[in-house]
Each structure stands twice: as structure tokens, then as C-alpha cells.
C-alpha positions in Angstrom: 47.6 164.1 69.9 50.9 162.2 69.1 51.2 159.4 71.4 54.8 158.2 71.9 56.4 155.2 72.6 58.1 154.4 76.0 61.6 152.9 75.3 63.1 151.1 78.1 66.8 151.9 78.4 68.9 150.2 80.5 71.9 151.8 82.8 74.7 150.7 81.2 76.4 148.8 84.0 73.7 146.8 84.3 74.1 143.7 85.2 72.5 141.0 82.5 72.9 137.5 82.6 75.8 137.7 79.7 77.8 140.2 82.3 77.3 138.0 85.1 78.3 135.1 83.0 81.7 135.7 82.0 82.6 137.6 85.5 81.9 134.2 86.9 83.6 132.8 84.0 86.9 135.4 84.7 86.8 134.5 88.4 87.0 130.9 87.5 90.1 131.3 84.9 91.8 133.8 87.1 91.4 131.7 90.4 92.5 128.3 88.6 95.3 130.6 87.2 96.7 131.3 90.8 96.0 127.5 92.3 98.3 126.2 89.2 101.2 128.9 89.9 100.9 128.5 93.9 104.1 127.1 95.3 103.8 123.1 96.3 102.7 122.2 99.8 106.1 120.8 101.2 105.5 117.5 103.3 107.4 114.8 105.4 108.7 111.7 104.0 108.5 108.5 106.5 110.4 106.4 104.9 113.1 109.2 105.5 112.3 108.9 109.3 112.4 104.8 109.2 115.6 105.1 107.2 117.1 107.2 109.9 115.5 106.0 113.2 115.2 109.4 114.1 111.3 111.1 114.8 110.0 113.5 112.2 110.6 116.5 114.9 114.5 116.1 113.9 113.9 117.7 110.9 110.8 119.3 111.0 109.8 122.3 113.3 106.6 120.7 113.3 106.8 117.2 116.0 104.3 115.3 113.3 106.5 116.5 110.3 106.0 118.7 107.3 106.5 122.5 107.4 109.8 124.1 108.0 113.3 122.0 108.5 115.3 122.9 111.6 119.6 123.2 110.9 119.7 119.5 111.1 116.5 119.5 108.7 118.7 121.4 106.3 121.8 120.2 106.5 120.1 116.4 106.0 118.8 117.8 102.7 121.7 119.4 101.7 123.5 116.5 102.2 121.3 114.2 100.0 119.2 112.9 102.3 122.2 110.8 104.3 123.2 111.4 108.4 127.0 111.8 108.6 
């Protein structure tokens, strides 16, 4: 009697150290992908609120500064940075 050898075949989506290697590798490149594209934070300037006298919370929705400008915030941009 013939004996036959067992052959170990593997599902083809299994997952093999190569596999796992470049997924991590394609999460990597596609995640440093998005960080480099993402908009900038915005953020206050000080010396604009030492130039001005005026507290950060004239510009900014935010009391501490950064975020969103109000209409004043906007219109102090617009007009380079100067109170009329």
C-alpha cells in the first residue's frame, strides 16, 4: 500500500508575518499621509494681545485664545492685524 504524503496548504488569506508586515507598513504610510495633509491647528498670538491691550477673548471665542475669531476677531485680521 501506497503511503501518501500530507501536504499542508494554507487558506489563502492567511495571515503570515509578510501580510502582517506591510499592513502595518500601509497603516503607517497612509496615517502619516493624512497627519501631513491635515489642516494647521490655528492658535493665538500674545504679542497681538500686548500690542493691542485688549484680552485674548476679543478676538477669540475661546476667553484663553486660539479657536475661532469673533467679528472683531475677523475684522482685526482682515485689517492686517491693526485696531482702527
Amino acid at each position: 500500500m501506497a503511503r501518501k504524503e500530507h501536504q499542508s496548504v494554507s487558506h489563502p488569506l492567511a495571515i503570515t508575518p509578510l501580510r502582517l508586515a506591510i499592513g502595518v507598513a500601509a497603516a503607517v504610510l497612509i496615517g502619516g499621509t493624512f497627519a501631513m495633509l491635515a489642516p494647521p491647528v490655528a492658535s493665538a498670538h500674545p504679542q497681538y494681545a500686548v500690542q493691542t491691550k485688549l484680552p485674548c477673548g476679543q478676538c477669540h471665542t475661546s476667553p484663553s485664545g486660539g479657536g475661532k475669531l469673533t467679528a472683531f476677531g475677523r475684522k482685526y485680521k482682515a485689517n492686517g492685524h491693526k485696531v482702527k
